[in-house]
C-alpha positions in Angstrom: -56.9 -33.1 33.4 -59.1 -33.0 30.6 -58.2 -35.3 27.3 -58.4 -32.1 25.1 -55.9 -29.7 27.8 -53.6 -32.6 27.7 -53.4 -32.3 24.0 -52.8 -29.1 23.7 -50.1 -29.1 26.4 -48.2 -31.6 24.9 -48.4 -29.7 21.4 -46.9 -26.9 23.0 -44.1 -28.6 24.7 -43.6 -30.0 20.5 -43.2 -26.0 19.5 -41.1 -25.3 22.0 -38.7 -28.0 21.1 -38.9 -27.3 17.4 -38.2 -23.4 17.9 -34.7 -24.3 19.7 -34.0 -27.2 17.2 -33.9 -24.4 14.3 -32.5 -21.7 17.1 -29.6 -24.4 17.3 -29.7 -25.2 13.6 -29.3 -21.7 12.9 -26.7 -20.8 14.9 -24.2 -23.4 14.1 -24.7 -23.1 10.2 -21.8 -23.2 8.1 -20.3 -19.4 8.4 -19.7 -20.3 4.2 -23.7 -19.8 4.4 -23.0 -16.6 7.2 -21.2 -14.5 5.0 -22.9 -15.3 1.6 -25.6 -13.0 3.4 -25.9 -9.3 2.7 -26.3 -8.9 6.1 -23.6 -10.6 7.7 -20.4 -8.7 6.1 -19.6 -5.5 4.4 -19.6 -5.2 0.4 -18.2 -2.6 0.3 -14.7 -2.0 -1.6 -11.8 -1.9 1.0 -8.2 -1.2 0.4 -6.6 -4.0 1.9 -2.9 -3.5 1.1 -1.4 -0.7 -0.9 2.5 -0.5 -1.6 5.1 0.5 -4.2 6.9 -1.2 -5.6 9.9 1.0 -5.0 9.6 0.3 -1.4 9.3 -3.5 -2.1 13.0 -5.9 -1.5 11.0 -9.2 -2.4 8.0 -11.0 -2.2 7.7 -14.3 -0.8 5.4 -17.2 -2.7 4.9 -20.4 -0.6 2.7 -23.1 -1.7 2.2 -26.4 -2.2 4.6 -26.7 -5.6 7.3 -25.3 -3.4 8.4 -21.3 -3.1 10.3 -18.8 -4.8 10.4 -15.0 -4.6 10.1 -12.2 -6.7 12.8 -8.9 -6.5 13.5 -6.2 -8.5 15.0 -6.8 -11.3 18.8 -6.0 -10.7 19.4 -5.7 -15.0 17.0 -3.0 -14.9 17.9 0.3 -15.1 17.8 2.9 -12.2 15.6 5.2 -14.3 13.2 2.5 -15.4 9.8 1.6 -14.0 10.6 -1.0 -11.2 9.9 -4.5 -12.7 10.7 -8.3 -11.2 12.1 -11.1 -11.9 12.6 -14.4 -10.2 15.2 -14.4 -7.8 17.8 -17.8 -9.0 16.0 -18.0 -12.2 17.4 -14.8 -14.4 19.3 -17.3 -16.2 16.0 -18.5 -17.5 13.8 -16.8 -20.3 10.6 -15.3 -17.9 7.7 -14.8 -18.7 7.6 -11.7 -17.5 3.9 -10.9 -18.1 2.6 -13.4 -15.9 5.3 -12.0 -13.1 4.7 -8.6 -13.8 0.9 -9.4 -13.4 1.6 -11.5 -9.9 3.7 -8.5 -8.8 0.2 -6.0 -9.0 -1.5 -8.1 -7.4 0.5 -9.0 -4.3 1.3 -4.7 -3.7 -2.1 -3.4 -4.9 -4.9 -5.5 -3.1 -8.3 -4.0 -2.8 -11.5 -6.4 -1.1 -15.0 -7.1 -2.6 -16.2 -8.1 0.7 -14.7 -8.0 4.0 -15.7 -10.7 6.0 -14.2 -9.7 9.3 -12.7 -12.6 12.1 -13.1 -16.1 10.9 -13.5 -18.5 13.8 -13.6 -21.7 11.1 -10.0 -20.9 8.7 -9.6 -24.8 7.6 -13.8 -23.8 5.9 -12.1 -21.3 3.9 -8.9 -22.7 2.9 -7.0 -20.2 4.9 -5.7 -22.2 7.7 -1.8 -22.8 8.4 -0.2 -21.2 5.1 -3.6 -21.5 3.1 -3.4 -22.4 -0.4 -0.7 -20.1 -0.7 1.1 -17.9 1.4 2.6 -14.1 0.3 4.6 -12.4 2.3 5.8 -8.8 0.8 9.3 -8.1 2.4 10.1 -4.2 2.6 13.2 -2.8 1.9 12.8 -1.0 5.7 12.7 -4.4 7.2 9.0 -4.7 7.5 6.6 -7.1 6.0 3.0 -7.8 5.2 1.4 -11.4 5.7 -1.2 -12.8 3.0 -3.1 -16.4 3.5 -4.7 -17.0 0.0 -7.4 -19.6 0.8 -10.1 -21.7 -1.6 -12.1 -19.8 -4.4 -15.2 -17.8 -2.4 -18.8 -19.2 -2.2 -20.2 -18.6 -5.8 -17.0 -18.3 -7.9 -16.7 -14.4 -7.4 -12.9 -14.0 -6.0 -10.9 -15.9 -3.4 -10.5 -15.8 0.2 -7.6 -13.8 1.4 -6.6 -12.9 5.3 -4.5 -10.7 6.9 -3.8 -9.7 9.8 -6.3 -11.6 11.1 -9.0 -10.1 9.0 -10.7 -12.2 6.1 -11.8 -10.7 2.9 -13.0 -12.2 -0.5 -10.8 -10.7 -3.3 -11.1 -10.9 -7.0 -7.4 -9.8 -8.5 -5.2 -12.9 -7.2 -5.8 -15.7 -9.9 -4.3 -19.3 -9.7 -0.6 -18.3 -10.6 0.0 -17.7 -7.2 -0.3 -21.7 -7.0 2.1 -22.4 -9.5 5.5 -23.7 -9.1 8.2 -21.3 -10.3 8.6 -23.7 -13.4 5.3 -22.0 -14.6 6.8 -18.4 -14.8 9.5 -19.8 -17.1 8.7 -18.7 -20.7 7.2 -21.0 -22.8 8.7 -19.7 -26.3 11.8 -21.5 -26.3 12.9 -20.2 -29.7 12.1 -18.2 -33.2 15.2 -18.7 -35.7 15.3 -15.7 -38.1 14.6 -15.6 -41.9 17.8 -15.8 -44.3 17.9 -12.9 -46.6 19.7 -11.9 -50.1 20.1 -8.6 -52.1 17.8 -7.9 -54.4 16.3 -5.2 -56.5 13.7 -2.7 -56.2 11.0 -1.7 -59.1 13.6 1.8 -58.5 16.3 0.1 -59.0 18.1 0.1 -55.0 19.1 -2.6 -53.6 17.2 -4.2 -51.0 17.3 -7.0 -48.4 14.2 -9.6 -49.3 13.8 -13.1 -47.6 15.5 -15.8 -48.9 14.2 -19.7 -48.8 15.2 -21.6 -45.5 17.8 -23.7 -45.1 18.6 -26.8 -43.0 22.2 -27.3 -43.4 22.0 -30.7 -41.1 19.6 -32.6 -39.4 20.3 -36.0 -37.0 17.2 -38.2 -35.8 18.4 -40.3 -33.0 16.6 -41.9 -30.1 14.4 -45.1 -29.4 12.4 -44.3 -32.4 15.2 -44.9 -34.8 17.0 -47.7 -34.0 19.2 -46.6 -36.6 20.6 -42.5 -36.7 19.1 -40.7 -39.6 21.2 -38.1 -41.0 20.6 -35.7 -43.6 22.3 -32.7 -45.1 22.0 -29.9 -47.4 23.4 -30.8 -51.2 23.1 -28.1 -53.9 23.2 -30.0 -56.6 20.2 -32.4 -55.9 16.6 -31.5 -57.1 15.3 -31.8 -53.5 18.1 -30.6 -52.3 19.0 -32.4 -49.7 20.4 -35.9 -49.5 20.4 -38.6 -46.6 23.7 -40.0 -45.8 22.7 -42.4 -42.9 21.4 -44.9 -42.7 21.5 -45.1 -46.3 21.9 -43.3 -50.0 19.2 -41.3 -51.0 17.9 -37.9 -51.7 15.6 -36.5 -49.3 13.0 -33.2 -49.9 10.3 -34.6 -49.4 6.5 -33.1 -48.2 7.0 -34.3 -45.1 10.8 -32.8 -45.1 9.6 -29.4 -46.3 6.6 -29.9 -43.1 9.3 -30.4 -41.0 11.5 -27.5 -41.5 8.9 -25.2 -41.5 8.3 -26.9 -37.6 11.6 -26.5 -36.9 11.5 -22.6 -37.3 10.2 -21.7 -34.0 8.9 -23.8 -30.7 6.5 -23.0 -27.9 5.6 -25.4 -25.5 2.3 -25.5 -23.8 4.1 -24.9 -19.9 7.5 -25.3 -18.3 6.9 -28.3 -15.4 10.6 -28.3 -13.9 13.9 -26.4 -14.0 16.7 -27.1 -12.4 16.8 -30.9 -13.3 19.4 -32.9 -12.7 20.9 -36.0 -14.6 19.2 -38.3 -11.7 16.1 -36.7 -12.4 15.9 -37.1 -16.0 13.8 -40.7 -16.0 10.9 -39.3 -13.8 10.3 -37.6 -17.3 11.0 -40.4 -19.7 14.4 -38.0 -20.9 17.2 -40.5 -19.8 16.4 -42.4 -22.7 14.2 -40.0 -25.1 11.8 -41.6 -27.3 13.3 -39.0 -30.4 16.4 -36.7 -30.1 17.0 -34.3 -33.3 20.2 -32.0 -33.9 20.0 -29.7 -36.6 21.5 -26.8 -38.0 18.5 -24.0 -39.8 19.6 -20.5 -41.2 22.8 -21.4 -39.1 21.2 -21.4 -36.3 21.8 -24.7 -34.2 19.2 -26.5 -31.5 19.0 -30.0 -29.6 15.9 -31.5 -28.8 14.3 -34.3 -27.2 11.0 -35.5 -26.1 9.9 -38.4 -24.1 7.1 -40.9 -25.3 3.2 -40.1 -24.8 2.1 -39.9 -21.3 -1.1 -41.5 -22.2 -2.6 -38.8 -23.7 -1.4 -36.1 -26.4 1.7 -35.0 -24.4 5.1 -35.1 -24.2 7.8 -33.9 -22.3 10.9 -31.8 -23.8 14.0 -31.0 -23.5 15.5 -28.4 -25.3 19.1 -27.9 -26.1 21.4 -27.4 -23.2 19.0 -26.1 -20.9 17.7 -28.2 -17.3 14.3 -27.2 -18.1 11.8 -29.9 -19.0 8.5 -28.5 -20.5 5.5 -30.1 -21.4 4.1 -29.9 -25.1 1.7 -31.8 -27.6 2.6 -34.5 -29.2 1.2 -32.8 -32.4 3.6 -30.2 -32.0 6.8 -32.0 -32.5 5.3 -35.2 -34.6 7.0 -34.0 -37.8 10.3 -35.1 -36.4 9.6 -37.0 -33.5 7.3 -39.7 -35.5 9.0 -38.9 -38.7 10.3 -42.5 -40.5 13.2 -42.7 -42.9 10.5 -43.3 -46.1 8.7 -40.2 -44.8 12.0 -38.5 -45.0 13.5 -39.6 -48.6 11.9 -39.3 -52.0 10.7 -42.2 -53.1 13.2 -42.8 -55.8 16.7 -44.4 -55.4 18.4 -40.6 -57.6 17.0 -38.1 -59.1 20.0 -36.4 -61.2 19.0 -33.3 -63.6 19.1 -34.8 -67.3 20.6 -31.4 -68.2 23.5 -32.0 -66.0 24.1 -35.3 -67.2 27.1 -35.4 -69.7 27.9 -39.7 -70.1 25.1 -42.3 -69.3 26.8 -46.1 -69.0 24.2 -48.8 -69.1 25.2 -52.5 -68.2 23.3 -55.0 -68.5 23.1 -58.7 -69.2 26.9 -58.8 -70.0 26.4 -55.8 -72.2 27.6 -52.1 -71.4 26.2 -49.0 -73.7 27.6 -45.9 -73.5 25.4 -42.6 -74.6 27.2 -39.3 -74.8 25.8 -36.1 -74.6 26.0 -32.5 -75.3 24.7 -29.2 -74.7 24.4 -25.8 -75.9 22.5 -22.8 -74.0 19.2 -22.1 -75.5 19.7 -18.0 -75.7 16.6 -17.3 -76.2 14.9 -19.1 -73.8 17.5 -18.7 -71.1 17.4 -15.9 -68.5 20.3 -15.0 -65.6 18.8 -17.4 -63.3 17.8 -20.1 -65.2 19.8 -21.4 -67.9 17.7 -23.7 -70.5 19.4 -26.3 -72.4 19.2 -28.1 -75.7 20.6 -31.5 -75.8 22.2 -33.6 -78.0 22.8 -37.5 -77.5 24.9 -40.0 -79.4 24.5 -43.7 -79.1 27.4 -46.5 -78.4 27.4 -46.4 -81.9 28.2 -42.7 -82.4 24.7 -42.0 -84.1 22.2 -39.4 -83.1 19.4 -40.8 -81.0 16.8 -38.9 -80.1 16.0 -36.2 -77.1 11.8 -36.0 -77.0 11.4 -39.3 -78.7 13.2 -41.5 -77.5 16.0 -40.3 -74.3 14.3 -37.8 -72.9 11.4 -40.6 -72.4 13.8 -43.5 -71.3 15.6 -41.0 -69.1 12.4 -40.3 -67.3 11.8 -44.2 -66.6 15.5 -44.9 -65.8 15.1 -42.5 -62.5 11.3 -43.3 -62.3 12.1 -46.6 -60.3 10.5 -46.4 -57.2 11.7 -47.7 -53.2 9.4 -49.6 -51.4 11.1 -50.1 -48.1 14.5 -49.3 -46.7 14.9 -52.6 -45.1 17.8 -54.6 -45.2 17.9 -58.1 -47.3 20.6 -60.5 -48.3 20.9 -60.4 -52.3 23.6 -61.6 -55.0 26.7 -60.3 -55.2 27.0 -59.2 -59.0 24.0 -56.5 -59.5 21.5 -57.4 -62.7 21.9 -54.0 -63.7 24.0 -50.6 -63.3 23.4 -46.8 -64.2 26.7 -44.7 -64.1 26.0 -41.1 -64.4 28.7 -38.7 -65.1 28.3 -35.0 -65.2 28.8 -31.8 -67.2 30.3 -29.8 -64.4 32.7 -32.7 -63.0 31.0 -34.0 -59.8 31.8 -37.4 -58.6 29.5 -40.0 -60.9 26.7 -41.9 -59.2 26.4 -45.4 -59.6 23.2 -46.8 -59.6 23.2 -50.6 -59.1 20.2 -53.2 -58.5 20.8 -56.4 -57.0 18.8 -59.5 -56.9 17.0 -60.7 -54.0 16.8 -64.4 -53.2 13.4 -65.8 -52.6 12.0 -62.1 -53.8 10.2 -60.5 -56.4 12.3 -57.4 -55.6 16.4 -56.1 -56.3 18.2 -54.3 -53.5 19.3 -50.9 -54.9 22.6 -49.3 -54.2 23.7 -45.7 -54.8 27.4 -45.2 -54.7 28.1 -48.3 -52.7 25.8 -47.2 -50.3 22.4 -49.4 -49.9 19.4 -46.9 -50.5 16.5 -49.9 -50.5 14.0 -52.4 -52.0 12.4 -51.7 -55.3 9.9 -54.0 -57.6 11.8 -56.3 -60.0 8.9 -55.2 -62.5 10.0 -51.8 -62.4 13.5 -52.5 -63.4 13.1 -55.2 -65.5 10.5 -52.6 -67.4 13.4 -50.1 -68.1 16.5 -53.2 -68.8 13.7 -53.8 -71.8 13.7 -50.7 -73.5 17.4 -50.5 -73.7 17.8 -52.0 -77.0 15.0 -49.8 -77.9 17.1 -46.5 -76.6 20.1 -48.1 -79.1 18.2 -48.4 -81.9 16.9 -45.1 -81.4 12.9 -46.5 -81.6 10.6 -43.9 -80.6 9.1 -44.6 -77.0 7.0 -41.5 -77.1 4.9 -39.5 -80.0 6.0 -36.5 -80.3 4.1 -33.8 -81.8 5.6 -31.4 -84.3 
């Protein structure tokens, strides 16, 4: 055979083998690649499943978070548009939104493509019980079989089959993955405004919203080694006053922040229910990293929150419920991160120097007693706020006074400022006392500072009660001034 026949031969025999190469290549493709062609399955719309919900006694939801099944909502009533709920979880607030939505979808089902017989379910997700499987239970006994399966080739819809039959559907999202945690509402609470009577431009009475109030409040867990406790007190200028660990008034920014949290909560997603005591350390719960019980408008709530899961999360608890949701650590960090300095003012008292009636001053050996009174200002003074004008006699019965040389003291006297709340060893007899005593015959607060050893700093008490460090400077900067306050010297120009 010639040189140039043999060629050719052989290049035909190279063809040949090529052409059933890509014949083979072709044929076992990936059917993903099959029906992504217009030519290999139907586009158009197909009714797939089509049911009342009248008709409907439950609908199965098994997936890999577990299963649970929507029914009818038994609360409903008879004339009302049938709704669902989950069936063991109507304790629970639903979100009934999301299961409203999951309910369409699993009765009203309608395919973008229909792909036909699958020979390949594990390339679609849709082998065994898929991704998910839905079975819609009929109140006649019969049932209809759905395999959800992985998200279809391009993003437009998921696989679904039934009966055999494989489609690509658009209207069943990823809630029919979820646990049945998920469905559980994640608004845990709103508390609702206080209101009072008032009047009208016309005259009527009318209900208006009144400022909130947080009767009690009680910061416990790992975070505070030691239980904060606060409550409400009328007669303070912040209004509140902290009565654990220490003495102080509280009212602070921070404080105001915080009740203003408190009003309402929303989590970012329920992630169990049903939890039981065992359970509670898979969640950081069993010993919470902050636990806060308070009483707002009247209304009263527990909560607790485990420390940061390495990110900006948290998981909560919230009153007596076996819920635990997850949230942001931002949400809660008012309380949760809160510290007792964040809490309090920054001043061991603050009482109103209108309310004061007797001011007792000892110190080095040395008491003074000032004595004041007061007559309403009628002029200046309305229904709600009563004005003042005060008069003030020294320990030697003279007049000292008000703008010049009191009112200015005064101001310094509950001007000293905390630095920390921690606990030191000082004397046993205090360098100096404040007694207050009042017009309207409250219990008189005793201010005392005490030195401490080795320091630069007195431990302040209020009432008995320790209530922090402050700078000796600062006290020693008002002891000086009272011989001033005596002699009635003028600490402050005043102008006519």
């Amino acid at each position: 055979m010639k040189k140039t026949v043999r060629n050719i031969l052989i290049m035909a025999g190279v063809l040949v083998v090529m052409g059933l190469a890509c014949l083979t290549l072709w044929l076992t493709k990936p059917q993903a690649e099959e029906i992504s062609s217009s030519s290999a399955a139907s586009t158009v719309s197909e009714k797939v499943l089509s049911v009342e919900a009248s008709e409907v006694s439950g609908i199965l939801i098994e997936n890999e978070k577990g299963s649970f099944k929507l029914i009818p909502d038994p609360a409903a009533s008879e004339d009302d548009e049938v709704s669902f709920t989950i069936e063991g979880l109507q304790k629970y607030k639903l979100n009934t939104s999301l299961i409203s939505s999951v309910s369409r979808a699993s009765l009203d089902i309608t395919a973008k493509r229909d792909l036909g017989e699958l020979t390949d379910l594990q390339e679609f997700g849709l082998s065994g019980n898929g991704k998910a499987k839905i079975t819609v239970e009929l109140k006649n006994g019969e049932s209809n079989e759905l395999i959800l399966g992985d998200d279809a080739a391009g993003g437009s819809g998921k696989y679904l089959m039934k009966d055999g039959v494989c489609y690509v559907v658009t209207s069943m999202g990823s809630a029919f993955l979820s646990g049945k945690a998920e469905f559980l509402s994640t608004d845990i609470y709103e508390i609702a405004d206080l209101t009072k009577e008032s009047t009208n431009s016309e005259g009527s009475a009318v209900e208006v919203k009144d400022a909130d109030v947080l009767y009690r409040i009680l910061f416990t867990g790992t975070n505070f080694p030691e239980p904060i406790e606060i409550v409400q007190d009328k007669k303070l200028i912040g209004g509140y006053r902290v009565t654990t660990p220490i003495t102080a008034e509280a009212g602070t920014e921070w404080f105001s922040n915080l009740i203003t949290d408190l009003k309402s909560l929303s989590v970012t997603q329920a992630v169990a229910v049903e939890v039981t005591g065992d359970q509670l350390s898979q969640y950081g719960l069993d010993t919470p990293f902050a636990q806060i019980e308070f009483d707002l408008n009247g209304e009263k709530h527990t909560l607790k929150v485990s420390e940061e899961d390495g990110g900006n999360n948290r998981f909560l608890m919230a009153d007596d419920a076996d819920v635990v949701y997850q949230v942001t650590s931002d949400t809660v960090a008012n309380w949760a991160e809160a510290t007792l300095m964040d809490l309090r003012t920054s001043y061991v008292w603050l009482p109103n120097i209108n309310e004061v009636e007797k001011l007792t001053l000892t110190f080095g050996g040395k008491t003074n007693v000032f004595s004041i009174t007061r007559t309403e200002d009628e002029e200046r003074s309305t229904e709600a706020n009563k004005v003042y004008n005060l008069s003030i006699k020294g320990p030697d019965g003279k007049e000292i006074s008000y703008s010049a040389t009191y009112q200015p003291f005064y101001q310094k006297l509950i001007s000293i400022s905390v630095l920390s709340t921690e606990s030191a060893e000082s004397g046993k007899t205090p360098a100096f006392t404040a007694k207050f005593e009042y017009f309207d015959g409250r219990e008189e607060t005793l201010m005392e500072y005490y030195p401490i050893e080795g320091q630069d700093r007195y431990a302040a008490y209020l009432n008995g009660g320790y209530s922090g460090q402050t700078r000796r400077s600062s006290v020693d900067n008002v002891t000086a001034l009272i011989e001033k306050l005596c002699a009635n010297e003028a600490l402050k120009e005043v102008k006519e």
